[in-house]
C-alpha positions as CSV (number, residue, x, y, z in Angstrom):
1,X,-66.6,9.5,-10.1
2,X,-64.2,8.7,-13.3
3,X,-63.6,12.3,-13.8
4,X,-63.3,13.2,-10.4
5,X,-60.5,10.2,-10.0
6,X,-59.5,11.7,-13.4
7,X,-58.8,15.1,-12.0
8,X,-57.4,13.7,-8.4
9,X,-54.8,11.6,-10.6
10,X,-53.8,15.0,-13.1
11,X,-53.5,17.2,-10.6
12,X,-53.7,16.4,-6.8
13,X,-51.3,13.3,-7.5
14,X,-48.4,15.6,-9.2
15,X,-46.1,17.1,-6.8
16,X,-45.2,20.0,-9.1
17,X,-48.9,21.1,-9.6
18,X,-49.7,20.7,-6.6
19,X,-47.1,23.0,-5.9
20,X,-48.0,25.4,-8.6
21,X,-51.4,25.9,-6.7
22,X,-49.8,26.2,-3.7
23,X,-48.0,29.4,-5.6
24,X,-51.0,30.5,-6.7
25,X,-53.7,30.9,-4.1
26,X,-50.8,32.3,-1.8
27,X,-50.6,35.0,-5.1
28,X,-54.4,35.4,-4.4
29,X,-54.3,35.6,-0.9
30,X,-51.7,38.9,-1.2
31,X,-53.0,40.5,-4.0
32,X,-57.2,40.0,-3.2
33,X,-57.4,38.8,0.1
34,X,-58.2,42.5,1.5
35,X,-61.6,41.7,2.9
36,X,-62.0,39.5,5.8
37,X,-64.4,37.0,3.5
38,X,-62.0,36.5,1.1
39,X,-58.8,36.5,3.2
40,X,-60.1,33.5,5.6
41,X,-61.3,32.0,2.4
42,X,-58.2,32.6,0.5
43,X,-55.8,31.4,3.7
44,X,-57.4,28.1,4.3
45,X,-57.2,27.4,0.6
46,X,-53.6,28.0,0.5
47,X,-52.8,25.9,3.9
48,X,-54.8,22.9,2.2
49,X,-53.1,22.8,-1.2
50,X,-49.8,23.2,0.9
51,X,-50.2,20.8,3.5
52,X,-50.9,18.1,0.3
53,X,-47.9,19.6,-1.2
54,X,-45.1,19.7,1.4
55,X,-42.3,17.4,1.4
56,X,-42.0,16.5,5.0
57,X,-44.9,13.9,5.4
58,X,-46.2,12.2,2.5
59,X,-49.6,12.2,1.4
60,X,-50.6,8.4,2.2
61,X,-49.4,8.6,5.4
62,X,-51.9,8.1,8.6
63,X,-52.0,10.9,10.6
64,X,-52.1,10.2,14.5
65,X,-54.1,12.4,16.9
66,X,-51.6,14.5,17.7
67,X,-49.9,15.6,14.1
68,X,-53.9,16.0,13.4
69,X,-54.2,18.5,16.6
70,X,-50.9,20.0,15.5
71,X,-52.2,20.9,12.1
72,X,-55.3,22.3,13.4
73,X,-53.4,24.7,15.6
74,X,-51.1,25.3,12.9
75,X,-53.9,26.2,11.0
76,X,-55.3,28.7,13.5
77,X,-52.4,30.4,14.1
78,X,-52.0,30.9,10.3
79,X,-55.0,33.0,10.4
80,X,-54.0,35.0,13.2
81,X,-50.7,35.8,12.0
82,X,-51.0,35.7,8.2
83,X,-51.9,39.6,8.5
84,X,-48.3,40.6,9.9
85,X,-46.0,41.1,7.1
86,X,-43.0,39.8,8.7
87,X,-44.6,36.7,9.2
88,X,-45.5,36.8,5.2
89,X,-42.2,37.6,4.6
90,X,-40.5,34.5,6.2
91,X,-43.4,32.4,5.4
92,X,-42.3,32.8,1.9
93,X,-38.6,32.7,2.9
94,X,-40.2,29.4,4.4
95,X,-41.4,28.3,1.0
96,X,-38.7,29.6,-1.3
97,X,-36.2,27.5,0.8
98,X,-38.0,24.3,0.3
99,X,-38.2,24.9,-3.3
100,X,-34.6,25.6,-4.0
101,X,-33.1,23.1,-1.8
102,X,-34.5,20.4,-4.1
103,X,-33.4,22.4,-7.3
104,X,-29.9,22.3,-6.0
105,X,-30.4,18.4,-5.3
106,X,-32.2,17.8,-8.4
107,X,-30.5,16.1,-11.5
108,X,-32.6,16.1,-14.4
109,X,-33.9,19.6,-16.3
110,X,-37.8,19.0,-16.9
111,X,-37.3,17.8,-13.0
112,X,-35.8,21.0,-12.3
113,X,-37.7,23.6,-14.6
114,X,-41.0,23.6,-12.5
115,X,-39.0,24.5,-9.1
116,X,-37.0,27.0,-11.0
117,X,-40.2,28.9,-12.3
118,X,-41.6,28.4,-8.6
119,X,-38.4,29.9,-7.0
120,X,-38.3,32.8,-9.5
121,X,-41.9,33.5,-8.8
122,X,-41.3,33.9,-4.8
123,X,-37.9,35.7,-4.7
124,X,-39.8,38.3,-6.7
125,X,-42.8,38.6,-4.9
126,X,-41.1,38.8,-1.5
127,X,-38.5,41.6,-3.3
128,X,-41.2,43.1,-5.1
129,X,-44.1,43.3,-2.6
130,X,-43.7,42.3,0.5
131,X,-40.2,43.9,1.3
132,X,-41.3,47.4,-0.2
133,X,-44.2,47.2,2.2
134,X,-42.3,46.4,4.9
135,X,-40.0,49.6,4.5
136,X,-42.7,51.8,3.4
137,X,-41.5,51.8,-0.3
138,X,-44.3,50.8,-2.0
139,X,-44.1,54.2,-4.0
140,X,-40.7,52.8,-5.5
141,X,-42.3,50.1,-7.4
142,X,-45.7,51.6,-8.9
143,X,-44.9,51.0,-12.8
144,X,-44.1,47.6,-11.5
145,X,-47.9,47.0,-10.4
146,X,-49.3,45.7,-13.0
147,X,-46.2,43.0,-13.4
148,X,-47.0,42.1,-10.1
149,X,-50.6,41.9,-10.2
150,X,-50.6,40.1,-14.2
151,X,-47.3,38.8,-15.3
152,X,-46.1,36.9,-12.0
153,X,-48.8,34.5,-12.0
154,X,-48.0,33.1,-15.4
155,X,-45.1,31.5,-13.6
156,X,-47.0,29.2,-11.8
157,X,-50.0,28.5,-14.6
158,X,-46.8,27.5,-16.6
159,X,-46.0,24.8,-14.3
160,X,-49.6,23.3,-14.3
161,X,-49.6,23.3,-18.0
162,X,-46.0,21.6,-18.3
163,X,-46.2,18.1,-19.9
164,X,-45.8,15.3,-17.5
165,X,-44.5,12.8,-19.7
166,X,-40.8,13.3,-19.9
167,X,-40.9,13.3,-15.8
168,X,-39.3,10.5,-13.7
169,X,-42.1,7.9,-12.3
170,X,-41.3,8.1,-8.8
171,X,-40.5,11.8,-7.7
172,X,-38.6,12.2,-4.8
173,X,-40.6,14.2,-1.9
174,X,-37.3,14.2,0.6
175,X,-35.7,17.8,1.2
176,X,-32.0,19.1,1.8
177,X,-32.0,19.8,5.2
178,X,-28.7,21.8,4.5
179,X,-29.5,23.3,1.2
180,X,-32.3,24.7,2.8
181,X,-31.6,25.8,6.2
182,X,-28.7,27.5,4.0
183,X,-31.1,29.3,1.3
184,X,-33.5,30.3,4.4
185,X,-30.7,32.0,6.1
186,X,-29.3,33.7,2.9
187,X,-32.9,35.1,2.5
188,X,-33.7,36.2,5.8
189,X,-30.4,38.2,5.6
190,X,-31.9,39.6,2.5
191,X,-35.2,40.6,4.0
192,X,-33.5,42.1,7.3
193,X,-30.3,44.1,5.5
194,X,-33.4,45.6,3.2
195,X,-35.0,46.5,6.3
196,X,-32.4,47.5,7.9
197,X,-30.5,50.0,5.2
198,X,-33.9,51.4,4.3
199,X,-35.0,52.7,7.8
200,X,-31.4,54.3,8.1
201,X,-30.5,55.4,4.7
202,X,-33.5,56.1,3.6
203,X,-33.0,55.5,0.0
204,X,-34.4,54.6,-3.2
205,X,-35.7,51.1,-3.1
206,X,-34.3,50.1,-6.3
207,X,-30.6,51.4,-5.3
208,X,-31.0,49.7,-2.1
209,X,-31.9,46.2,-3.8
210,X,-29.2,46.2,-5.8
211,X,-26.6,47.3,-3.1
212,X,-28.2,44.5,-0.7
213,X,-27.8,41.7,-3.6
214,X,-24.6,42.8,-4.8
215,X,-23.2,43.0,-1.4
216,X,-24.5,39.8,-0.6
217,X,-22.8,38.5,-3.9
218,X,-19.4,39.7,-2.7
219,X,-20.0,38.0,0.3
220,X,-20.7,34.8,-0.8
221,X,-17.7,35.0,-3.6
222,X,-15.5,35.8,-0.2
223,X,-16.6,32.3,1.9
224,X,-16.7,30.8,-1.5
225,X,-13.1,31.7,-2.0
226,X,-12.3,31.4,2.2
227,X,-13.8,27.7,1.9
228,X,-10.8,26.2,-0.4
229,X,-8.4,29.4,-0.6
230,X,-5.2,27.2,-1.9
231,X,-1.6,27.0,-1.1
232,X,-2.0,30.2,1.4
233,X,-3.7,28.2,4.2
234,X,-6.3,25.3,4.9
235,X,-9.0,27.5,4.8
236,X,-12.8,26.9,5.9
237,X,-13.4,23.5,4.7
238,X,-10.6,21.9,6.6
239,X,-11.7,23.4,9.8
240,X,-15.6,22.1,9.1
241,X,-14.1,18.6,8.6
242,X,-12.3,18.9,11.6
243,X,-15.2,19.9,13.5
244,X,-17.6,17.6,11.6
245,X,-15.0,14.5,12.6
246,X,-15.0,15.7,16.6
247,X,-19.0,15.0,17.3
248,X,-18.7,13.5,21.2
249,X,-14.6,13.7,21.0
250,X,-11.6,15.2,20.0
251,X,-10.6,13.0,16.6
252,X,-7.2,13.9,16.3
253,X,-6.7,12.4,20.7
254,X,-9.0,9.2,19.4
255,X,-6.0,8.5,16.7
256,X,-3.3,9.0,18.8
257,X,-4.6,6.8,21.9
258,X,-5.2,3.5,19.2
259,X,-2.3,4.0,17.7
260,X,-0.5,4.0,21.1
261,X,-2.7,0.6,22.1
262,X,-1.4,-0.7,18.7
263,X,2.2,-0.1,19.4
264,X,2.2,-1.2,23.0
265,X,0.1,-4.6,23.0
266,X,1.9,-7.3,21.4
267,X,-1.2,-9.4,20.6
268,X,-4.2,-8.4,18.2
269,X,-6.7,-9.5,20.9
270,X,-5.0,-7.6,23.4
271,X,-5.3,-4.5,20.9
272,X,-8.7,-5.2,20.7
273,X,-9.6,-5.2,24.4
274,X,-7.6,-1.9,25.1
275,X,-9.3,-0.4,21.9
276,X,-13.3,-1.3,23.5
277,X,-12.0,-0.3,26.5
278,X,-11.1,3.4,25.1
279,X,-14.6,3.1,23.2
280,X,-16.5,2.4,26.4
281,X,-15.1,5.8,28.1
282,X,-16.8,7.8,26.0
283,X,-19.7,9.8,27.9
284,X,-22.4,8.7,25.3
285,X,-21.3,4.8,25.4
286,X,-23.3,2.8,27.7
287,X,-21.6,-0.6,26.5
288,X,-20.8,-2.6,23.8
289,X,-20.3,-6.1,22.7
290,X,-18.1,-7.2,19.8
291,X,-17.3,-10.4,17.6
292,X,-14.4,-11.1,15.4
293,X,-14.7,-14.7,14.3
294,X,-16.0,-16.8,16.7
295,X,-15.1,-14.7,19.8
296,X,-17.8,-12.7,21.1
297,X,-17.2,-10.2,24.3
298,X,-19.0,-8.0,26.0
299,X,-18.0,-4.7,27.7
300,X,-20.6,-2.4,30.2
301,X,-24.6,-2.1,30.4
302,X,-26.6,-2.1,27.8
303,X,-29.1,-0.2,26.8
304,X,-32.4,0.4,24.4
305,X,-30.4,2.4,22.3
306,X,-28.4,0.1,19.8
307,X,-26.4,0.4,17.2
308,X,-24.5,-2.0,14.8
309,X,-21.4,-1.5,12.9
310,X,-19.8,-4.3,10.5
311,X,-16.0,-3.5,9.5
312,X,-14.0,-6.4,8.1
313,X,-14.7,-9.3,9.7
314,X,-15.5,-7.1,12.9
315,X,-18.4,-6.8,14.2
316,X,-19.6,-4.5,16.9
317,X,-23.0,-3.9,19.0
318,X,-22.7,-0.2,20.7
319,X,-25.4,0.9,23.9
320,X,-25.5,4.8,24.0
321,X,-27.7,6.7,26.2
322,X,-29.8,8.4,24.4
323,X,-30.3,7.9,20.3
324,X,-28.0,8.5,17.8
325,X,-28.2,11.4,14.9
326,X,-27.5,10.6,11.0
327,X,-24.4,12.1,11.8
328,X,-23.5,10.6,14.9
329,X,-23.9,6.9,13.3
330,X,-21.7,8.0,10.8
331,X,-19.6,9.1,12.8
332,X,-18.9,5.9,15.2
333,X,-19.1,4.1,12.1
334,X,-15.7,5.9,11.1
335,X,-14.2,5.2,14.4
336,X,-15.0,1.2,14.2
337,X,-13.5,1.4,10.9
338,X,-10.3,2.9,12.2
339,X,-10.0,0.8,14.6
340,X,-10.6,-2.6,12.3
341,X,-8.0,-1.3,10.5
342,X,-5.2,-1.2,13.4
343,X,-6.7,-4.4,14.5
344,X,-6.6,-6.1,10.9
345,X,-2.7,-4.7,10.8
346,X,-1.9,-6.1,14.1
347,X,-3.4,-9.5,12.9
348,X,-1.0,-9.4,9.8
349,X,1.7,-8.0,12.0
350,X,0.9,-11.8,14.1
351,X,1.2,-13.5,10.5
352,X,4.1,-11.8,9.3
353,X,6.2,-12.8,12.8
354,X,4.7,-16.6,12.4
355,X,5.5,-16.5,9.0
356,X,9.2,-15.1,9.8
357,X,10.1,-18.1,12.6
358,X,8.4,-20.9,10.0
359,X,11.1,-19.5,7.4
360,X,13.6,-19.6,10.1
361,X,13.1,-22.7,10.8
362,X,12.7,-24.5,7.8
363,X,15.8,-22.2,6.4
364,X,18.0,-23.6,9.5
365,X,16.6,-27.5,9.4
366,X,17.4,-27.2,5.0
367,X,21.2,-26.1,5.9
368,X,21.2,-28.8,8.4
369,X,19.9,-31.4,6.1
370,X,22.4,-29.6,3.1
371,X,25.0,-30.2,5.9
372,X,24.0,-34.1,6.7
373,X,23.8,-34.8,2.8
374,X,27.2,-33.9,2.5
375,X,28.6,-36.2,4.8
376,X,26.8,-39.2,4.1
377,X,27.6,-38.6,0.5
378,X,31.0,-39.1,1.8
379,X,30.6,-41.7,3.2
380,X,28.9,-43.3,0.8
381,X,31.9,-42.7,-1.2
382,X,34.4,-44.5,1.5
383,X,32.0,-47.3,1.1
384,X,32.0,-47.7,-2.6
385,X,36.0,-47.7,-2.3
386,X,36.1,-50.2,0.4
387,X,33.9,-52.8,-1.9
388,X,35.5,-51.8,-4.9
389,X,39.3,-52.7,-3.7
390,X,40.2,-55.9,-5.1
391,X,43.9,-55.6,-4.5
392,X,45.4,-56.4,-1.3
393,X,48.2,-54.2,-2.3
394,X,45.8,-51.0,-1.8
395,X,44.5,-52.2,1.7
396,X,47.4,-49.8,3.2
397,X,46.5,-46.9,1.1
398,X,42.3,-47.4,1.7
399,X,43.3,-47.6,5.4
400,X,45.2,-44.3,5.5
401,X,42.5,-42.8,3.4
402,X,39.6,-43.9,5.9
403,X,41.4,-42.7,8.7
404,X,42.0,-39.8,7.3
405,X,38.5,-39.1,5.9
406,X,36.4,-40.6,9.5
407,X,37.7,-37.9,12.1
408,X,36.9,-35.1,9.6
409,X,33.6,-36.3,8.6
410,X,33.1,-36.7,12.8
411,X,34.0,-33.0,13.3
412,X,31.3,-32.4,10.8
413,X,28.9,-34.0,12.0
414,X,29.6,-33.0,15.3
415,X,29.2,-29.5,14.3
416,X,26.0,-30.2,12.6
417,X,24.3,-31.7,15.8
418,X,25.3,-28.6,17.7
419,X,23.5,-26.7,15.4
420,X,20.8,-28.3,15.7
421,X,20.5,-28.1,19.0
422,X,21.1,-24.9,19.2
423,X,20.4,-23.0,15.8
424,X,21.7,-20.0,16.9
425,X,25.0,-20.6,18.1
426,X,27.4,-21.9,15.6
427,X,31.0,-23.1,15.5
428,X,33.7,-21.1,13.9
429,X,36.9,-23.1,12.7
430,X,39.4,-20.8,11.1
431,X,42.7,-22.3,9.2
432,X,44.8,-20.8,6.9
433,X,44.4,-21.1,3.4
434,X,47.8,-23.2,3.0
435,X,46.5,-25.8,5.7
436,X,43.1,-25.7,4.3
437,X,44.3,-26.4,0.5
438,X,46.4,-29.2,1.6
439,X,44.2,-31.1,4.0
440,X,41.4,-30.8,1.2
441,X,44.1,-32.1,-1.7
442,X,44.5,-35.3,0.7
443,X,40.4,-36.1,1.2
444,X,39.8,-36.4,-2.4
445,X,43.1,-37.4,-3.7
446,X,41.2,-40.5,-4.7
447,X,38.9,-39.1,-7.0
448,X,39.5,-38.4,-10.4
449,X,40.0,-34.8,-9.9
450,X,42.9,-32.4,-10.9
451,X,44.0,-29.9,-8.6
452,X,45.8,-26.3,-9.4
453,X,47.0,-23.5,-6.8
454,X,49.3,-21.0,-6.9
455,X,52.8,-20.0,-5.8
456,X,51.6,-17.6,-3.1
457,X,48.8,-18.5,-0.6
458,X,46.2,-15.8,0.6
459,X,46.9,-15.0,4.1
460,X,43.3,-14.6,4.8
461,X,41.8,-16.9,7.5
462,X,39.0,-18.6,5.7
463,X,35.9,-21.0,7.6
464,X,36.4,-24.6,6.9
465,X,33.6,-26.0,7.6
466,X,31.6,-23.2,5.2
467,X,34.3,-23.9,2.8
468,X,33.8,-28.2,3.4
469,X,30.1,-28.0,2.7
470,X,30.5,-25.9,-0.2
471,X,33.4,-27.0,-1.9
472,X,32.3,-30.8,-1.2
473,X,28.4,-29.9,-2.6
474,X,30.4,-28.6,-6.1
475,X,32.3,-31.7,-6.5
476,X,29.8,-34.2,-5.7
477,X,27.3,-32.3,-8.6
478,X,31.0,-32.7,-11.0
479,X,31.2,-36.0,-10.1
480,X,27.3,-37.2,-10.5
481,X,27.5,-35.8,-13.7
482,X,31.1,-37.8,-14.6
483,X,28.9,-40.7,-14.5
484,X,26.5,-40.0,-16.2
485,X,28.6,-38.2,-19.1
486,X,31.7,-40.1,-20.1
487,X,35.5,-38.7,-20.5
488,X,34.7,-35.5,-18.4
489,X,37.3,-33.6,-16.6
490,X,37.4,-31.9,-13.1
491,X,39.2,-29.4,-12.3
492,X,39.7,-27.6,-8.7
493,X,42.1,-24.6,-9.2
494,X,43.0,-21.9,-6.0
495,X,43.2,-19.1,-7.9
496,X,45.8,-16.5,-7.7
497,X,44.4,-13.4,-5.5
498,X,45.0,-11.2,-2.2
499,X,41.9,-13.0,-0.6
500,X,40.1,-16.6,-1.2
501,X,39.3,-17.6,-4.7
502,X,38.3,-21.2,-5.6
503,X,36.8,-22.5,-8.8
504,X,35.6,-25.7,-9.6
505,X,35.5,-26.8,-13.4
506,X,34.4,-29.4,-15.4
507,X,34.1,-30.2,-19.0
508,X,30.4,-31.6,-19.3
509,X,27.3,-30.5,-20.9
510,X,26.0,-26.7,-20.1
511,X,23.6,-26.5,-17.5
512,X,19.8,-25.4,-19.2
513,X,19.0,-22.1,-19.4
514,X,16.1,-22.3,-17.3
515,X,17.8,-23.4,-14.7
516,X,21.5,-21.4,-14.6
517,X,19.3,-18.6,-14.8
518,X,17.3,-19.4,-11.2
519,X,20.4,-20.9,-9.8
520,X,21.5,-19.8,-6.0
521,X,18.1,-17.9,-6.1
522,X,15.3,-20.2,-4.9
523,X,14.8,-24.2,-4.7
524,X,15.2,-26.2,-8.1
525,X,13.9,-29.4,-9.3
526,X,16.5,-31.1,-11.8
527,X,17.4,-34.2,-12.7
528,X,21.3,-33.3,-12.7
529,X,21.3,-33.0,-8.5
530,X,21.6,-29.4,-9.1
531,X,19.1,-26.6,-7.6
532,X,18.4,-27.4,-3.5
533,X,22.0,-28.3,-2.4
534,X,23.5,-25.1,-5.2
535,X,20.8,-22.8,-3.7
536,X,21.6,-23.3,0.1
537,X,24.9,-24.1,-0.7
538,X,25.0,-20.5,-1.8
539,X,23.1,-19.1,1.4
540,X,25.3,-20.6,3.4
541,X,28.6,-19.0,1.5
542,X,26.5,-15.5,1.9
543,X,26.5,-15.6,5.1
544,X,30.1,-15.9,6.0
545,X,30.6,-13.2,3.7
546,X,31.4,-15.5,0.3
547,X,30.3,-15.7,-2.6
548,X,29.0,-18.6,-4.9
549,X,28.6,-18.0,-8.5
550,X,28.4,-19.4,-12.1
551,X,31.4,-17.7,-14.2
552,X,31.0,-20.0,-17.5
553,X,28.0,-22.5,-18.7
554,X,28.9,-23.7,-21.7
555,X,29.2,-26.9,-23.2
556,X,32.6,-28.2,-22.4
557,X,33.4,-25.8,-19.6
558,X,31.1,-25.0,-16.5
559,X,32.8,-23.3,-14.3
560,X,31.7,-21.9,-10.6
561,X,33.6,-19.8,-8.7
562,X,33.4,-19.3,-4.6
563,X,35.2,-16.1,-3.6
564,X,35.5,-13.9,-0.7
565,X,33.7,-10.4,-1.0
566,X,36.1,-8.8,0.7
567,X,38.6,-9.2,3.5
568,X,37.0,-7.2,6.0
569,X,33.5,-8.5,5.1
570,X,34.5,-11.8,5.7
571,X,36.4,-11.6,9.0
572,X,33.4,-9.2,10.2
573,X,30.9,-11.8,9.1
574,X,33.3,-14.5,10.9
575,X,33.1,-13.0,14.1
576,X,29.8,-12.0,14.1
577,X,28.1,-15.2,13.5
578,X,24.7,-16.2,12.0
């Protein structure tokens, strides 16, 4: 019993030997299976070591009633038809196919070797004997008898003797279906152009095996070159793909219709429901249901065909009619992935217009609140005047100065509340630059502040109430910073130009590095009262076509300037509003 296990385990447990048997009782069977005893013999001895060869059912596997039956038949038929050469020569077709469809799938060499020796031994068999035969040419090939009869069947006793060691623990028995259907149909083309050219031509065998290969040889190197040709045109493998992408549907109508749902439905879920929809109208689509989240819909019948595809955070349950192919699951399983990708960009399209109005809003309510800062820093300022007045003698002067300072902090804050009730319409109050200058002199004549303007006004129209907020957001930063910092200077100077040009100096400490150098380009904490107020400030200027900016930051001078891009950018911006 030990050596019988012994033997089962060496040889009927090895694919390749088993294989190499395989090769050689067939050899038998054409070379010494003349008589009838020996032929039936011969025949069943082949079918058994190939049916525990083959790769299509494994060999632990329970046969039901009906493969058994099958085989049986199989089996009888073999006997009946094994004497017709055409059926040996596309029985071996049969079997070189198999072989070298795993070669070409194969990875390793002493995985490949044994299927190479295998092939080589049935290409030149069926070129060697059976084709000659067939063609009546067996008088070409006499001096090759004795090869055939001797030499052949070492090919075969090799691959029984070949060490098992270096060979992977688990072979694969799973064939190419493509490799092989492929390598079939090259070799039946072989067998029948043979055929074919011999009866006609009527030439040597030799000459005609050489002009069938080599013909065959040019063909292949002309579909090999056809397949991926280049720059001149798409060539073979484009058209496949196309085809290969069109099972049940044209793709390229498939795009086009969900990218038309994308761009007409305004909502992701609506996108969604048109996109099923389009699904469901396929001939092979009984119904589907689908979940994204913790939304789940359904859409038709169902049916005992399902599939399930997962894409994303989508997931989706398809009833066909009838079952799917390899290739058709692959196949809707590209389509659900296309369309979880519109539907993912339509969900970020959602989050990108949410995102927008948030910034929007927060970007109007931060000018507001830059706006409302402004004026109660005013009138804080009035306040600390009225309780610092001691003298009677100024009560005339504090009076003029708070009636001159309320109805222009009213207007402001008038304006403000109008844009906050309705963001986008805003208020446009256009004074000359002369009127502007000298109204602005009087406001903050009672600060410590030195004022400088030329000769020669610009005779640009300028916004006040831009010009208000920003002007009045660089003085109170100067004059936060005079009391923290003793003996500093302000300076507000009109500069000298065909169109606006303020700049506001003083003569404190520089601002840091860190933060002149993020200034007017996104929120800033510092302790000075710079950053915020600067940075919308400076959004605010941009908008009615000014512009804020730091000239100088050194100690001793800081200096920012607020100037007018351009006339006609300004006046453009001015009438066209925010």
């Amino acid at each position: 019993m030990q050596s019988l296990y012994k033997l089962y385990r060496t040889v009927l447990d090895d694919s390749d030997r088993l294989m190499a048997l395989t090769i050689l009782s067939l050899h038998a069977l054409l070379i010494w299976g003349d008589t009838r005893a020996f032929f039936s013999a011969l025949l069943l001895c082949h079918y058994g070591f190939f049916l525990l060869w083959q790769p299509i059912l494994r060999q632990n596997k329970n046969l039901s009633w009906q493969q058994a039956l099958i085989i049986v038949v199989l089996a009888c038929g073999a006997i009946q038809l094994f004497t017709d050469l055409w059926f040996i020569a596309f029985w071996i077709a049969g079997l070189f196919s198999l072989i070298s469809g795993r070669v070409l799938s194969s990875e390793a060499r002493q995985v490949r070797l044994p299927k190479i020796l295998a092939a080589s031994y049935l290409l030149s068999i069926l070129l060697m004997w059976v084709v000659p035969k067939l063609i009546n040419a067996s008088d070409d090939l006499t001096a090759a008898e004795f090869l055939l009869n001797y030499f052949l069947p070492t090919l075969p006793l090799t691959i029984l003797f070949l060490s098992a060691k270096n060979r992977p623990a688990t072979q694969t028995r799973n064939i190419d279906f493509f490799y092989t259907l492929l390598i079939f149909l090259l070799t039946s083309i072989i067998i029948l152009g043979s055929f074919a050219i011999g009866v006609i031509w009527k030439i040597h065998y030799l000459n005609l095996l050489v002009f069938v290969i080599f013909g065959l040889a040019a063909t292949l190197v002309t579909l090999s070159w056809l397949w991926n040709p280049g720059k001149m045109f798409s060539g073979l493998e484009l058209l496949m793909s196309r085809y290969l992408l069109s099972i049940g549907l044209p793709f390229e109508q498939w795009i086009k219709n969900i990218a038309i749902h994308a761009e007409n439905e305004t909502t992701s879920d609506g996108f969604l429901i048109a996109a099923m929809h389009e699904l469901a109208s396929l001939n092979w689509v009984s119904g589907l249901s689908w979940q994204y989240d913790d939304i789940k819909q359904q859409l038709g019948e169902t049916s005992e065909y399902v599939s399930t595809y997962n894409s994303h955070q989508l997931k989706l349950t398809l009833y066909s009619h009838w079952l799917f192919t390899p290739a058709m699951y692959m196949h809707v399983q590209l389509l659900t992935q296309i369309l979880a990708e519109f539907y993912e960009a339509k969900c970020r399209e959602e989050t990108i217009s949410k995102n927008t109005y948030m910034q929007t809003l927060y970007e109007t309510g931060s000018r507001l609140t830059h706006d409302i800062k402004n004026i109660l820093q005013s009138l804080g300022t009035l306040s600390a005047a009225v309780e610092q007045n001691d003298d009677t003698q100024n009560d005339a002067k504090l009076i003029e100065l708070i009636k001159a300072q309320l109805p222009r902090l009213s207007r402001r804050l008038a304006n403000t509340l109008t844009k906050l009730e309705l963001p986008s319409v805003e208020k446009r109050n256009q004074e000359k630059v002369s009127v502007w200058w000298t109204n602005f002199r009087q406001n903050n004549a009672h600060h410590q502040i030195e004022f400088e303007a030329p000769a020669k006004f610009p005779k640009t129209d300028i916004d006040t109430e831009v010009l208000d907020s920003v002007v009045d957001n660089l003085l109170q930063n100067a004059l936060i910073k005079a009391k923290r910092e003793h003996n500093i200077k302000i300076n507000v100077a009109l500069m000298p130009s065909r169109h606006f040009c303020l700049e506001v100096t003083d003569t404190g400490s520089a601002i840091p590095p860190k933060i002149a150098n993020k200034l007017f380009k996104s929120n800033i904490s510092s302790q000075n009262g710079l950053g915020v107020g600067l940075y919308h400030a400076a959004q605010q200027a941009k908008l009615a076509g000014y512009e804020l900016s730091l000239t100088d930051n050194e100690d001793g001078e800081v200096r920012f300037r607020l100037e007018m891009v351009s006339v006609q950018t300004g006046l453009a911006k001015l009438s066209g509003g925010l």
